[in-house]
C-alpha positions as CSV (number, residue, x, y, z in Angstrom):
1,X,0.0,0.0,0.0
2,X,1.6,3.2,-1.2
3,X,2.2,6.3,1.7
4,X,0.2,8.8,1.6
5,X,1.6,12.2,0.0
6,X,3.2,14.9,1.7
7,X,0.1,17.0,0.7
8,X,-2.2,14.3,1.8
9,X,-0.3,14.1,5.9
10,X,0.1,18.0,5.7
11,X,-4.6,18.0,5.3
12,X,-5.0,15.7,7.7
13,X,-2.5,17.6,10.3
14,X,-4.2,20.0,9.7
15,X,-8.1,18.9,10.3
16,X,-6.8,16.9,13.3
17,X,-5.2,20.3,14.8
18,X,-8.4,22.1,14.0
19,X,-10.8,19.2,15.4
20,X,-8.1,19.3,18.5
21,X,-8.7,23.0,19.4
22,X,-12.4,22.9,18.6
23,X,-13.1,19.8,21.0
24,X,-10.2,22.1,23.8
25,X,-12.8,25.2,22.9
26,X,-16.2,23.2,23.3
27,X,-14.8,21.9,26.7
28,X,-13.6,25.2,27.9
29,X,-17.4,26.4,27.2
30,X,-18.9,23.4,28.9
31,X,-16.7,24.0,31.9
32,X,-17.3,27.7,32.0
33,X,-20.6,27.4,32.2
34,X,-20.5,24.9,35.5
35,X,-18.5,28.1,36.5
36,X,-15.3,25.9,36.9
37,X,-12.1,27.2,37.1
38,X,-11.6,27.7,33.2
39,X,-8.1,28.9,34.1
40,X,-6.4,26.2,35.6
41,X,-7.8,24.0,32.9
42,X,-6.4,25.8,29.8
43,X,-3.0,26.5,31.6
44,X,-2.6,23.3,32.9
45,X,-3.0,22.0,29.1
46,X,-0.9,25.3,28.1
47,X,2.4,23.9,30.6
48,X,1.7,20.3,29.0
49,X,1.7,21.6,25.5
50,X,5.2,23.9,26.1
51,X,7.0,20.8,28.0
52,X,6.0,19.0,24.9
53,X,7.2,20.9,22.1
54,X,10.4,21.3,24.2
55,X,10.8,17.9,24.2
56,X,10.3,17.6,20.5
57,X,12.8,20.2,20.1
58,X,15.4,18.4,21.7
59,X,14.5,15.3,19.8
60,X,14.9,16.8,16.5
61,X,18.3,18.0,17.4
62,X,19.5,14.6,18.1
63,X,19.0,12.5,15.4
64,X,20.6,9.0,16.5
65,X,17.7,8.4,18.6
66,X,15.9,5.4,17.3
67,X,12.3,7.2,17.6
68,X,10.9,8.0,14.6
69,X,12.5,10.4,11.6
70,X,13.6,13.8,12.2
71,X,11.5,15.0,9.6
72,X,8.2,13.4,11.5
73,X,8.9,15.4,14.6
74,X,9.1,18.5,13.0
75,X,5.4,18.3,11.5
76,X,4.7,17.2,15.0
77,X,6.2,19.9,16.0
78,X,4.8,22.6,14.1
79,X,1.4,21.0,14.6
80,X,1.9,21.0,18.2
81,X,2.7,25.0,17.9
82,X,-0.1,25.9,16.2
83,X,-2.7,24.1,19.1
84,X,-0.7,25.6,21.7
85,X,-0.8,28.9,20.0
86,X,-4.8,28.3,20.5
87,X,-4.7,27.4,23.4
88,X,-2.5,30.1,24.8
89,X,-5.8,32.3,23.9
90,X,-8.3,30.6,25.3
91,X,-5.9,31.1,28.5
92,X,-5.0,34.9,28.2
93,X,-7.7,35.8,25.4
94,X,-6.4,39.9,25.9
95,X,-2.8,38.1,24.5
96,X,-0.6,40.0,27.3
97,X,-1.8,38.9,30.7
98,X,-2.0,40.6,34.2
99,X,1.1,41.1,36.4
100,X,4.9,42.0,35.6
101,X,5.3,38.6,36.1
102,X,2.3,37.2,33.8
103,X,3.0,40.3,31.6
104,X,6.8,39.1,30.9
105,X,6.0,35.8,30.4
106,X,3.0,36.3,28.2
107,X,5.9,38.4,25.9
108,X,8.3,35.5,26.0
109,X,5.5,33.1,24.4
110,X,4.4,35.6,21.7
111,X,8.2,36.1,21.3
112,X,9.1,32.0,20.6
113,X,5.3,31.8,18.5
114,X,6.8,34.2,16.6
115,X,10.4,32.7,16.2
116,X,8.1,29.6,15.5
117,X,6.7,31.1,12.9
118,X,9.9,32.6,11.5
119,X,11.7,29.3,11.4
120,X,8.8,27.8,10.0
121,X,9.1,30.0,7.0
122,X,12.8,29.8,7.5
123,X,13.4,26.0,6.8
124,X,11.8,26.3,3.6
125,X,12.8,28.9,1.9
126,X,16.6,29.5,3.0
127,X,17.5,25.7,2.1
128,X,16.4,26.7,-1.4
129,X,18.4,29.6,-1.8
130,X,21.6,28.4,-0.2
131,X,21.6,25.5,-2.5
132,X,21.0,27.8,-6.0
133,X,24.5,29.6,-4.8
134,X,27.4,27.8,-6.8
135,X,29.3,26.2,-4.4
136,X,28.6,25.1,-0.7
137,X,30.6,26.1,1.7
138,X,30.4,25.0,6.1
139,X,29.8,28.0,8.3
140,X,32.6,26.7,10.7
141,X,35.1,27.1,7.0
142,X,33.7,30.2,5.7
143,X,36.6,32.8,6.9
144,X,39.3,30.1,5.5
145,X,37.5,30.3,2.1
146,X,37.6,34.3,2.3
147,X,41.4,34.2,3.2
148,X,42.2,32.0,0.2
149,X,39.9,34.1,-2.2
150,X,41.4,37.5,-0.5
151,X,45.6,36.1,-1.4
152,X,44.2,34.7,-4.6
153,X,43.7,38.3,-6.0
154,X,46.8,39.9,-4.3
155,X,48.6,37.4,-6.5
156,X,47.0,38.3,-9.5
157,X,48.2,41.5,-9.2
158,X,51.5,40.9,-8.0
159,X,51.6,38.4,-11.3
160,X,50.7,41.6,-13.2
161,X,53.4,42.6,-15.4
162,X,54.3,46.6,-15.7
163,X,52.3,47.8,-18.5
164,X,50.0,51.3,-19.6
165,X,47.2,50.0,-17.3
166,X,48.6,48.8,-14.3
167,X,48.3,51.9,-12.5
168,X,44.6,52.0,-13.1
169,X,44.0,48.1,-12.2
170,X,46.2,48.8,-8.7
171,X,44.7,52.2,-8.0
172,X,41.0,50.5,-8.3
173,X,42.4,47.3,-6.5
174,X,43.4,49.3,-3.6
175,X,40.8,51.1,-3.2
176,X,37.9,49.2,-3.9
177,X,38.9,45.6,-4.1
178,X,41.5,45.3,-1.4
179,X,38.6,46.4,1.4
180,X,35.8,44.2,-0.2
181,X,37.9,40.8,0.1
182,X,40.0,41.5,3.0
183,X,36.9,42.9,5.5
184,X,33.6,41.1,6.9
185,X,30.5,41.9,5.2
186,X,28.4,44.9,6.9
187,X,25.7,44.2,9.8
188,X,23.3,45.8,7.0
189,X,24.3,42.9,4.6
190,X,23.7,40.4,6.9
191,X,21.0,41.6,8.2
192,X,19.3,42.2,4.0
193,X,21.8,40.4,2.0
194,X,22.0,41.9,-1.6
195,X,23.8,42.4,-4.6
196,X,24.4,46.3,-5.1
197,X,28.1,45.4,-3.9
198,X,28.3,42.7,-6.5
199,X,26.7,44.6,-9.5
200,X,29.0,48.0,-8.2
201,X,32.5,46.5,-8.7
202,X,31.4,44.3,-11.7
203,X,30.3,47.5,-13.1
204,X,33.4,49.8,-12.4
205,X,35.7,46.5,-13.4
206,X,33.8,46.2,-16.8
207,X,34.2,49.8,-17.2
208,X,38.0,50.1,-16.7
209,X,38.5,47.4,-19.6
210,X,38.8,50.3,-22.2
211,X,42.0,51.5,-20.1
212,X,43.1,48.3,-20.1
213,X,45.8,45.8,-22.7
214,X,45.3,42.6,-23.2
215,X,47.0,41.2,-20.4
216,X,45.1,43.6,-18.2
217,X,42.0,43.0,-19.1
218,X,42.3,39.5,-18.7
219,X,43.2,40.2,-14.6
220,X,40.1,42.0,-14.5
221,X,37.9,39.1,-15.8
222,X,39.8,36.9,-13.1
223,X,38.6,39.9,-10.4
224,X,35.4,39.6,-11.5
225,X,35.3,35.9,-10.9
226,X,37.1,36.3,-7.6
227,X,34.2,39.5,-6.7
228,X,31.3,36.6,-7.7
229,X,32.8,34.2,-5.5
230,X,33.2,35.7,-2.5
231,X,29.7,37.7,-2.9
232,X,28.5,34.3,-3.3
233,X,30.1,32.8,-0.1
234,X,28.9,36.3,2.2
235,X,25.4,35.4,0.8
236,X,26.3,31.7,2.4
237,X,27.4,32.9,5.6
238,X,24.5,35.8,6.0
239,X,22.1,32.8,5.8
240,X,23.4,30.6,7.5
241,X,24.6,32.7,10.2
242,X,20.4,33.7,10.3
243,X,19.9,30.1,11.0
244,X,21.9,29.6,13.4
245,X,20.9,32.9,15.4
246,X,17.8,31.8,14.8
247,X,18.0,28.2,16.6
248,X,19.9,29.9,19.6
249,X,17.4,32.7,19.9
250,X,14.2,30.3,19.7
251,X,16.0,27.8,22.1
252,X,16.7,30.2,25.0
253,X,13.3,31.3,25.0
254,X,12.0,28.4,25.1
255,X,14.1,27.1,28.5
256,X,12.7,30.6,29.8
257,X,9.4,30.1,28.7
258,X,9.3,26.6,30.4
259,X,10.9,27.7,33.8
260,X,8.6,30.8,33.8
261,X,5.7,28.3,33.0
262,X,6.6,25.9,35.8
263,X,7.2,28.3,38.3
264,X,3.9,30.1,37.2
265,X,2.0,26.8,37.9
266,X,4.1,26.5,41.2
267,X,2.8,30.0,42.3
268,X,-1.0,29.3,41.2
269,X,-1.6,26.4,43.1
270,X,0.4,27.5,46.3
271,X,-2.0,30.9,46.2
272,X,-5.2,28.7,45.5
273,X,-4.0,26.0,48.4
């Protein structure tokens, strides 16, 4: 019997999430209508929900375990989100509850459901584009690569034999080419990575071919190469380097948001006993 398709697991997730919070909704209306503590309901299921999709995290970050593929936890996982994200509004329906204390840790949640949701939309679409980049490069190598690329073009000038247009080559290399391979790229390109730096110096390199001699002209061609490649690997590292922020950001809030949640259940029951 052939597995279902992707599509096929992704509607049924989905109709079982939905048929989750609908019967959690329908028993928080039952309840609040015996006037029961509504409250101790939803956060009790709230603190279950969080310890849970902790767990899952953890599990997805250590794949040797023999429990199931990676890649079934995470649906789990964002499933899971998505019901506690429901359920975290039957609890504190204004969003932002009462308290410093309550207020803070209402703000940590909304702060991991949104880095949820971020790396949600993250996984899928920065695989994509890190793999149309010629050449894959680990994060751990990426300032060795730069290195190489950086004494690659100081020997291409060195090589360079005194001619007309070396003066013009050098001159542009030390000013423009010299700081773009041997520096890190900006915050704002990490942040927004782009290629107005890429398009800039291939445009000023095409440009000073007229000025150039054969020989010359064929350095700058090898410049250009050397300008694509390590835009290239910057684009690498600015993604990467999100996903990795990313995974510590959403991981430290989450061991906040579990300790705040346990010791809010601690301080709820010792007021109500």
């Amino acid at each position: 019997m052939p597995l279902p398709s992707f599509r096929h697991r992704r509607r049924i997730a989905i109709a079982l999430t939905l048929f989750a919070l609908v019967v959690m909704l329908g028993i928080v209306w039952i309840q609040t209508g015996r006037l029961a503590n509504v409250a101790v309901l939803t956060g009790g299921t709230l603190l279950c929900c969080i310890l849970l999709l902790a767990l899952f995290g953890m599990r997805r970050r250590i794949p040797i375990l023999p429990l199931g593929s990676v890649s079934t936890w995470t649906q789990v996982h964002i499933y899971m989100g998505f019901f506690t994200a429901g359920v975290y509004w039957m609890h504190v329906p204004n969003l932002i509850g009462n308290g410093i204390f309550e207020c803070t840790l209402s703000i940590i949640f909304l702060l991991v459901t949104g880095s949820g949701f971020y790396g949600l939309y993250a996984s899928r679409i920065l695989p994509k584009r890190l793999t149309a980049v010629e050449g894959q490069h680990r994060f751990e190598r990426v300032d060795w690569h730069r290195g190489q690329i950086a004494d690659h073009a100081r020997k291409l000038l060195e090589e360079l034999s005194v001619h007309v247009g070396i003066a013009v080559l050098g001159s542009f290399y030390t000013e423009h080419l010299n700081p773009f391979f041997n520096s890190r790229p900006s915050l704002t390109y990490v942040l927004v990575p782009n290629g107005g730096r890429r398009r800039r110096l291939l445009s000023d390199l095409k440009d000073l071919e007229r000025h150039l001699e054969s020989e010359g002209r064929g350095t700058a061609v090898k410049f250009a190469a050397l300008v694509r490649r390590r835009d290239d690997l910057d684009y690498q590292f600015a993604l990467q380097l999100r996903l990795r922020l990313w995974v510590t950001f959403h991981s430290l809030l989450t061991f906040a948001l579990v300790a705040g949640g346990l010791i809010h259940s601690l301080l709820v029951f010792r007021f109500a006993g």
